[in-house]
C-alpha positions as CSV (number, residue, x, y, z in Angstrom):
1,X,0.0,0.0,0.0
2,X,1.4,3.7,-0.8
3,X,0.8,6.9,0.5
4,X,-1.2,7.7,-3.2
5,X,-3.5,5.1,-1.9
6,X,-5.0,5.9,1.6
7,X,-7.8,8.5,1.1
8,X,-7.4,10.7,3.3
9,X,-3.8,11.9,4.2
10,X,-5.1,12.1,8.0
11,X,-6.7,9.0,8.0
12,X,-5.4,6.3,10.5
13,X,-5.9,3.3,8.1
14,X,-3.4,0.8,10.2
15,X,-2.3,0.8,13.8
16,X,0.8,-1.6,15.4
17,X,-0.1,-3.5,18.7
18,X,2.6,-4.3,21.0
19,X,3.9,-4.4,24.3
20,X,6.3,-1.6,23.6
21,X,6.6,-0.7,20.0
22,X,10.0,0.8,20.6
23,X,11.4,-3.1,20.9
24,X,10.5,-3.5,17.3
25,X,12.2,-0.6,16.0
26,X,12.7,-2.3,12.2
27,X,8.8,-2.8,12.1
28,X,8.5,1.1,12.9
29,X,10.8,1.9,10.0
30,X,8.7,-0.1,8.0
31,X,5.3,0.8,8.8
32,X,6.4,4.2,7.7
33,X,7.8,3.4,4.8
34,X,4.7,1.9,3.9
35,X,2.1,4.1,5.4
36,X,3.8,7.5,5.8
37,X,2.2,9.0,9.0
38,X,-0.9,7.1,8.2
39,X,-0.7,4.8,11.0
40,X,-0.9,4.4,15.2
41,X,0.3,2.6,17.9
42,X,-2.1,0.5,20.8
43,X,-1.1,-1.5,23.5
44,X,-2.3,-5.0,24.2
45,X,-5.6,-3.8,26.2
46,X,-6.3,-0.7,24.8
47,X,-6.4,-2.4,20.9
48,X,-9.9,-4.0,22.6
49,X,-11.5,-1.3,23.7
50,X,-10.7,1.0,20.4
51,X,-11.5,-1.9,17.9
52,X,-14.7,-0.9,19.3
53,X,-14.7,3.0,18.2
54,X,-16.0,4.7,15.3
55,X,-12.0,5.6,14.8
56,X,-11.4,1.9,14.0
57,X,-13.9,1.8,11.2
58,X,-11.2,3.2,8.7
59,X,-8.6,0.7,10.2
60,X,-7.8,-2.0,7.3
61,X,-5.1,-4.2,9.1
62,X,-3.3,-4.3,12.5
63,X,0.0,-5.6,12.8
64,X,0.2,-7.1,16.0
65,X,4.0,-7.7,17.1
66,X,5.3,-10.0,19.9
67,X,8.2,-12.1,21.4
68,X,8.9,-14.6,24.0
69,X,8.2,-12.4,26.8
70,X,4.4,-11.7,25.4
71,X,3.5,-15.8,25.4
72,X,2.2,-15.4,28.8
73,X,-0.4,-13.1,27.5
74,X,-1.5,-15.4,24.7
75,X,-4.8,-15.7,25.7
76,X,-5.2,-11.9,26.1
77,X,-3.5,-12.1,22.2
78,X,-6.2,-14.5,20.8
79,X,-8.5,-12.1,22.0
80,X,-7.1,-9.3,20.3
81,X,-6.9,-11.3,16.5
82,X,-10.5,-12.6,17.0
83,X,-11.9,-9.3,17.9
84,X,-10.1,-7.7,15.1
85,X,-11.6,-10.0,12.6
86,X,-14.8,-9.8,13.9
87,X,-14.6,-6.0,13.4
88,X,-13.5,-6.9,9.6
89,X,-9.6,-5.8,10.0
90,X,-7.0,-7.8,9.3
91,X,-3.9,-9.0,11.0
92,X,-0.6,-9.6,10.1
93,X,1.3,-11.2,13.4
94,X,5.1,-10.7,13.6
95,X,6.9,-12.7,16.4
96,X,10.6,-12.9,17.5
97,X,11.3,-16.0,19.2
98,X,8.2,-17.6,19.6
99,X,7.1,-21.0,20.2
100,X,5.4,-23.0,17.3
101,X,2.4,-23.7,19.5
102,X,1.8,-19.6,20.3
103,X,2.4,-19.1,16.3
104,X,-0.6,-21.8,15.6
105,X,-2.9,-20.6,18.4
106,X,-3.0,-17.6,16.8
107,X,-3.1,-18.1,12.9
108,X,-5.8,-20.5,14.2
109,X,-7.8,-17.8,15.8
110,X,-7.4,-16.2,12.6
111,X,-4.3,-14.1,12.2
112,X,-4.5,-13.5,8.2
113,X,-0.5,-13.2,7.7
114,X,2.9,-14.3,9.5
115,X,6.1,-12.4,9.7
116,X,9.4,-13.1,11.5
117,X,10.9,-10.6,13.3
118,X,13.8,-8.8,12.2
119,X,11.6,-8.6,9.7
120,X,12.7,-9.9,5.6
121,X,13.6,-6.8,3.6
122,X,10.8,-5.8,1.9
123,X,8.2,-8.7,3.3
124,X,5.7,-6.2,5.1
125,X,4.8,-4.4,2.2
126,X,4.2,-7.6,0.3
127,X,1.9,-8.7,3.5
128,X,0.1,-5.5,3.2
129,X,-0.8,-6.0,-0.1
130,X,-2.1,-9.1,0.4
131,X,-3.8,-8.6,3.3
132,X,-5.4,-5.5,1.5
133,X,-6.0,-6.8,-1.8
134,X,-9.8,-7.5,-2.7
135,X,-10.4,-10.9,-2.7
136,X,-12.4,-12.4,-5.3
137,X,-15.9,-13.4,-5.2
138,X,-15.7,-17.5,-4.7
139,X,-17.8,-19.4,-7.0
140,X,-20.0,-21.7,-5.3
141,X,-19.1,-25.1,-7.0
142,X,-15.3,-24.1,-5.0
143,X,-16.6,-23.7,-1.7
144,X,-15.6,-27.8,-1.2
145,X,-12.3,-27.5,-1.8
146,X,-9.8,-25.9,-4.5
147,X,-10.2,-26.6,-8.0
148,X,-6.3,-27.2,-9.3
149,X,-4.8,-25.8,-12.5
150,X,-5.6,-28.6,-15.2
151,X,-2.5,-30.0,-16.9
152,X,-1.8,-30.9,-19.8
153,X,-1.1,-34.8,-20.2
154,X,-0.7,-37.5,-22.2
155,X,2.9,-37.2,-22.3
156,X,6.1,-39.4,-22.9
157,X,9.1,-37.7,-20.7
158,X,10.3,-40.5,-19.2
159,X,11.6,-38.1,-15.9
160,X,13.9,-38.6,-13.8
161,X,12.9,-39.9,-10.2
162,X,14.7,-38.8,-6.9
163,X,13.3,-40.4,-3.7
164,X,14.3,-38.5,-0.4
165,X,14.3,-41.0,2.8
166,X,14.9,-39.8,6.4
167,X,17.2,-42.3,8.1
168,X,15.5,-41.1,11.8
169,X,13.3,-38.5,12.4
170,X,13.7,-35.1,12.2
171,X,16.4,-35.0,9.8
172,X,15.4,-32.8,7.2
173,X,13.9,-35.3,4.5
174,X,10.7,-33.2,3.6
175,X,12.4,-29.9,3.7
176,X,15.0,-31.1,1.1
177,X,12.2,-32.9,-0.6
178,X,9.9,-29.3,-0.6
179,X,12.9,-27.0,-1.6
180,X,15.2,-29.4,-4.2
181,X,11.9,-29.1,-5.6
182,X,11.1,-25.7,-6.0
183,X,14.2,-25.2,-6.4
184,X,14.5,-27.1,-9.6
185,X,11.4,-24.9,-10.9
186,X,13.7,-22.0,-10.8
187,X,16.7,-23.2,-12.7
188,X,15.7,-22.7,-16.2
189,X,14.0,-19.3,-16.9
190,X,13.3,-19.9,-20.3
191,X,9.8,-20.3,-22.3
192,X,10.3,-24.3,-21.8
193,X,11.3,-24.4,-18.1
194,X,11.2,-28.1,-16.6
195,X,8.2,-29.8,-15.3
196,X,8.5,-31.0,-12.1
197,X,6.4,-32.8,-9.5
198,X,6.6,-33.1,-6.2
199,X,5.0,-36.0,-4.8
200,X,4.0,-36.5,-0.8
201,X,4.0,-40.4,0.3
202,X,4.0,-40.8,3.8
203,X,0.5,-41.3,4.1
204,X,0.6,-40.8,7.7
205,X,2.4,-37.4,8.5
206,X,3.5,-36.2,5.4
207,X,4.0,-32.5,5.8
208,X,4.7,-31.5,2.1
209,X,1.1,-29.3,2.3
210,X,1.9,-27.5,5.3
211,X,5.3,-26.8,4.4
212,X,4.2,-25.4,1.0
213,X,0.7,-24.3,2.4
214,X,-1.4,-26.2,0.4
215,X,-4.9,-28.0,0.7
216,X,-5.1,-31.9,1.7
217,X,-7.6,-33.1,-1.2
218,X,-10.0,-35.8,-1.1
219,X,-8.9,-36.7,-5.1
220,X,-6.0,-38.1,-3.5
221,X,-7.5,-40.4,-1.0
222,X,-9.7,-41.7,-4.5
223,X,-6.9,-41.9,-6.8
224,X,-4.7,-44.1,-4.7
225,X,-7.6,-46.0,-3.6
226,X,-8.0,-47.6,-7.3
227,X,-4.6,-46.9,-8.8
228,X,-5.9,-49.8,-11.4
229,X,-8.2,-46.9,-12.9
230,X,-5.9,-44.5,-12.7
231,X,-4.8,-42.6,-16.0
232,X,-2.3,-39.6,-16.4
233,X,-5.7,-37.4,-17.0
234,X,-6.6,-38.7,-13.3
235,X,-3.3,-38.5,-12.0
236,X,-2.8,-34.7,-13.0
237,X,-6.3,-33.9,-11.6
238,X,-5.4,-34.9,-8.2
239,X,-2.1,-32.7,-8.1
240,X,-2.4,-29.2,-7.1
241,X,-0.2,-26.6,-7.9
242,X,2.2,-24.1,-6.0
243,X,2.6,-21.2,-7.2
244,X,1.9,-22.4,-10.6
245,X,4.8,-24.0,-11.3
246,X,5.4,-26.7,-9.4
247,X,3.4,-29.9,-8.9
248,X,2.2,-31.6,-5.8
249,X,0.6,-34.9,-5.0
250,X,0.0,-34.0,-1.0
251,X,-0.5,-36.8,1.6
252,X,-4.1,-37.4,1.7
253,X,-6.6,-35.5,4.5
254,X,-6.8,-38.7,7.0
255,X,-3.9,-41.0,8.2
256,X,-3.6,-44.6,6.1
257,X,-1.7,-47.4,7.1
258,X,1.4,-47.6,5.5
259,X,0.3,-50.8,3.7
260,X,-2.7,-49.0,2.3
261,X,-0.1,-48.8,-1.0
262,X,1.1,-51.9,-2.5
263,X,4.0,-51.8,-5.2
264,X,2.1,-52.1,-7.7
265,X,0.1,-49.0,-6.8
266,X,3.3,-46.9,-6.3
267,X,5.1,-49.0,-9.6
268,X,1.9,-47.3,-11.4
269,X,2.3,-43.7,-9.7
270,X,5.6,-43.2,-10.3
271,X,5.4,-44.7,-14.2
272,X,2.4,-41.8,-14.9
273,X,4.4,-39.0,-12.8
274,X,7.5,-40.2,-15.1
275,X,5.9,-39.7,-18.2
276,X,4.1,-36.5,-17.5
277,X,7.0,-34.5,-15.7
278,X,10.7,-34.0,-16.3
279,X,11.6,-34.1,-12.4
280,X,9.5,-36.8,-10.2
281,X,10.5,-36.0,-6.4
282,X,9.4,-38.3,-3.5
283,X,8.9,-37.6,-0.2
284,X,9.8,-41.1,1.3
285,X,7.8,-42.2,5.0
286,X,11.2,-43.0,7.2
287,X,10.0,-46.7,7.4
288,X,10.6,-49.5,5.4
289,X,7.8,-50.8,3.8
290,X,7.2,-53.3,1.3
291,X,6.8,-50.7,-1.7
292,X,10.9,-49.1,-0.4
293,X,12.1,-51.2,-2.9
294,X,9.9,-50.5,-5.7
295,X,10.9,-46.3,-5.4
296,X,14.2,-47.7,-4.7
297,X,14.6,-49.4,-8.5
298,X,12.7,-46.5,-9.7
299,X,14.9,-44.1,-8.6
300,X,18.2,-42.5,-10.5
301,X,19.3,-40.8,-7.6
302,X,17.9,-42.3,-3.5
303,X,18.9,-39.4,-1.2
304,X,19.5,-40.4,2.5
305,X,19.5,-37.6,5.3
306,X,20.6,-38.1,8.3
307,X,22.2,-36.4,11.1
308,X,25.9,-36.4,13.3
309,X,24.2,-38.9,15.6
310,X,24.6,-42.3,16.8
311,X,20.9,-43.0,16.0
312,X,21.3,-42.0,12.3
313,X,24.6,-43.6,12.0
314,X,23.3,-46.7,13.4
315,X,20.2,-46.7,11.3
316,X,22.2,-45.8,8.1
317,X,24.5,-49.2,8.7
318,X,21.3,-51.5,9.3
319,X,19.8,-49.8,5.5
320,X,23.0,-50.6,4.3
321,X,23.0,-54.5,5.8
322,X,19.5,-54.5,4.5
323,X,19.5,-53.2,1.0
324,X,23.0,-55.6,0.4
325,X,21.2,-58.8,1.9
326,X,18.6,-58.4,-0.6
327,X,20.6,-57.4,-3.4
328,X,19.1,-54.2,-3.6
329,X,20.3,-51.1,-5.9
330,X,22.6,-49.9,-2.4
331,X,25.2,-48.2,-5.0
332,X,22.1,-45.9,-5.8
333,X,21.7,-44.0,-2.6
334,X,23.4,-40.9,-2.1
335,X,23.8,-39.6,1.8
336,X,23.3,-36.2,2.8
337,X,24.1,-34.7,6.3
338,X,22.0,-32.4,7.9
339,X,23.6,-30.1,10.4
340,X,26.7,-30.6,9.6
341,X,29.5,-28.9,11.1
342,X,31.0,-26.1,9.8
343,X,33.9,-25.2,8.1
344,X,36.1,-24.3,11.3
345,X,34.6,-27.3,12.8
346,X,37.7,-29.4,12.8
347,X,36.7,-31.8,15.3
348,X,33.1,-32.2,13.7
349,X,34.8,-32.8,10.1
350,X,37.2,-35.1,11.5
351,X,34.0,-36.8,12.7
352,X,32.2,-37.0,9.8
353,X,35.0,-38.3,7.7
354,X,35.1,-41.2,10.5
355,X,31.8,-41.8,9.9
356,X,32.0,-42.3,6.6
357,X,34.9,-44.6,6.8
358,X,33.3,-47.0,9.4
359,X,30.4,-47.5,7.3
360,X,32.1,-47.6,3.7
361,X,29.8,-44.5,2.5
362,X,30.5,-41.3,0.7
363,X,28.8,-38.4,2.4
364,X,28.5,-36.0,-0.9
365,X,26.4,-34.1,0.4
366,X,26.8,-31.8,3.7
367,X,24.1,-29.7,4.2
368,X,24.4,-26.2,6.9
369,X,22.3,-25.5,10.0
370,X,19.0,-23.7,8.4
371,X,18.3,-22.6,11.9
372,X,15.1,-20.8,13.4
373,X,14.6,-19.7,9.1
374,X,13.5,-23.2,8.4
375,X,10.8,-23.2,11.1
376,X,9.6,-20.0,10.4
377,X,9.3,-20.7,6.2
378,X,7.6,-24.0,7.0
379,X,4.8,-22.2,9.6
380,X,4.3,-19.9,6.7
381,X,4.4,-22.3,3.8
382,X,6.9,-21.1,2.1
383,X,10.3,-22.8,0.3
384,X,13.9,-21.2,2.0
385,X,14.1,-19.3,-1.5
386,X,11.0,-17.2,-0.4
387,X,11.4,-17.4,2.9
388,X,15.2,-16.9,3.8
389,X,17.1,-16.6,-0.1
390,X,20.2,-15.7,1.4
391,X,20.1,-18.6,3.4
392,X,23.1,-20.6,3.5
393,X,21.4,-23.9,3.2
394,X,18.9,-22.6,0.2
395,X,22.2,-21.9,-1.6
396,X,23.1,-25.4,-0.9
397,X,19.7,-26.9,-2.1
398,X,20.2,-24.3,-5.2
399,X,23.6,-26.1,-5.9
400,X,21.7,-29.1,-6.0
401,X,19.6,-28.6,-8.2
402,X,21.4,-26.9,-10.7
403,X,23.8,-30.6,-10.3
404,X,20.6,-32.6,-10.5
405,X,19.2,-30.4,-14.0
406,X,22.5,-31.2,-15.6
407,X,21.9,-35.1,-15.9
408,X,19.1,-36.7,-18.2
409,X,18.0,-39.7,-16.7
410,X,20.5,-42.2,-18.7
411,X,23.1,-39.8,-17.5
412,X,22.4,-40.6,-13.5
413,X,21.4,-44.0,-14.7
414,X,25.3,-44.7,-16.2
415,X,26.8,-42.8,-13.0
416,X,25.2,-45.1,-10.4
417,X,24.9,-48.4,-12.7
């Protein structure tokens, strides 16, 4: 929103709401930026009480700020997004250093946008706008859930498909899987950029929506249901898009059983994503199951996170004992470290390299600490390169995806064979 825009050069058309506004002293900067002198400042309790003045009728959002210190007052916060809805004003909510329980409690009570504090370089304004932009009138066949871009299909692309397993939990799988694969939307800018799909099967806690903000359909639940009647038209219909670019097959709305799949189902999945997409990504459950080894001799490329840990390490040794006692594709797997130390880490590097001698691996890939800017992207459903893009570990998953787009599939299929 710029000064041009607000009617009346007096008119209060936002207000802050803080405990002391003079903590956030970036957020002042940028509220005048934006707004000029076209704004105020409330506490916590006296935001209630004006919400309910004829003042506040000309109030379109309220950016209500907060940090660890204000969690003891999150009741007396809830209150203040929930009245300030009811009065038809929005809310953006900027926190430093808050829990993600406080963060859900309120963008459940209906906090319209989420903001770090120090705050991105330039990301209030783009809240503002979208928390200010007129939103379209829904059509009523929509109310149900989202209808998805419609795809083109039918095609014969024969893409290349890159599993991503967790050796333990917590180790980074699905936010490699969510940003390799954004990132791979970004590395070709011209008119025939790659197609790439991202798709979500851990049926029980696969977090690909909420990293990335998207809907849990029901046309997932009924395509994997009857894969036998599945066709790439079908297929396509249940994906839904991010940001127009990239393709996702989410984790369906209720928990299944991990056996709810057989290989043949996922043989069939992955076959149709091949053909219609350049790039297949799969978010792998951490547990074996019996269809592992049908993504496994699917794959080009089987990326393994795991962590500087004795549970990871142990974990990755018993995959390895498994996968060579079934004479399984082992040369195909790839192990990236999460966390890893950094550069004037010498003891953590000399660890690492022991690591990778005691189990007989190559660890290609080591990937930085994303830190609190991992967190905050996923609560707001939004890849590191939106989020964070100077983060160090987006410019890892960059790197890696520039690698990745250089190979056809025969390429990775020589390397590894």
């Amino acid at each position: 929103m710029s000064n041009s825009e607000v009617e009346n050069e007096d008119q209060i058309v936002a207000c802050t709401i803080s405990r002391d506004v003079q903590v956030f002293d970036l957020l002042i900067e940028d509220m005048e930026a934006a707004l000029g002198e076209n704004w105020g400042d409330l506490g916590f309790t006296d935001s209630l009480a004006f919400f309910k003045q004829p003042d506040a009728d000309s109030l379109k959002f309220v950016a209500l700020a907060m940090d660890n210190e204000d969690e003891d007052s999150l009741g007396l916060l809830e209150d203040i997004v929930t009245s300030a809805q009811d009065h038809g004003i929005k809310v953006i909510l900027i926190a430093e250093d808050v829990s993600p329980a406080s963060l859900h409690t309120l963008l459940r009570a209906g906090a319209d946008e989420f903001i770090p504090y120090p705050l991105p370089e330039g990301e209030l304004t783009k809240a503002i706008e979208k928390v200010t932009a007129s939103a379209p009138e829904p059509v009523a066949e929509d109310f149900d859930e989202p209808r998805p871009k419609r795809l083109r299909t039918g095609g014969n692309r024969n893409g290349i498909v890159i599993p991503i397993h967790g050796l333990a939990g917590g180790t980074g799988a699905s936010t490699m899987a969510v940003n390799l694969a954004w990132e791979l939307t970004l590395v070709e800018k011209g008119p025939n950029p790659p197609r790439i799909c991202l798709l979500d099967l851990d049926l029980q806690f696969g977090s690909v929506a909420t990293y990335l903000d998207l809907p849990r359909r029901e046309a997932v639940y009924e395509m994997l249901s009857d894969t036998e009647a599945m066709d790439s038209e079908s297929f396509c219909q249940a994906l839904i898009t991010y940001n127009e670019t990239l393709h996702v097959l989410t984790a369906p709305p209720d928990i299944l059983p991990l056996d709810f799949l057989t290989p043949e189902d996922v043989e069939r999945i992955i076959e149709t994503a091949k053909a219609e997409f350049d790039i297949v990504i799969i978010d792998m459950p951490s547990t074996l199951v019996q269809w592992t080894e049908t993504a496994l001799n699917a794959a080009q490329i089987y990326l393994a996170t795991f962590e500087i840990d004795m549970r990871s390490v142990q974990n990755a040794l018993r995959l390895k004992r498994a996968l060579q006692a079934e004479d399984l594709p082992f040369e195909k797997l790839r192990f990236a470290l999460n966390r890893a130390p950094k550069f004037t880490d010498i003891n953590g590097k000399g660890r690492v390299k022991r690591i990778g001698e005691t189990l007989g691996i190559a660890i290609e890939l080591q990937l930085p600490d994303g830190g609190k800017q991992v967190m905050q992207g996923a609560d707001r459903g939004l890849p590191l390169a939106e989020a964070a893009a100077k983060s160090p570990l987006r410019k890892e998953f960059q790197k890696l995806a520039e690698s990745l787009y250089a190979f056809t599939a025969d390429d990775l299929d020589e390397a590894v064979g």
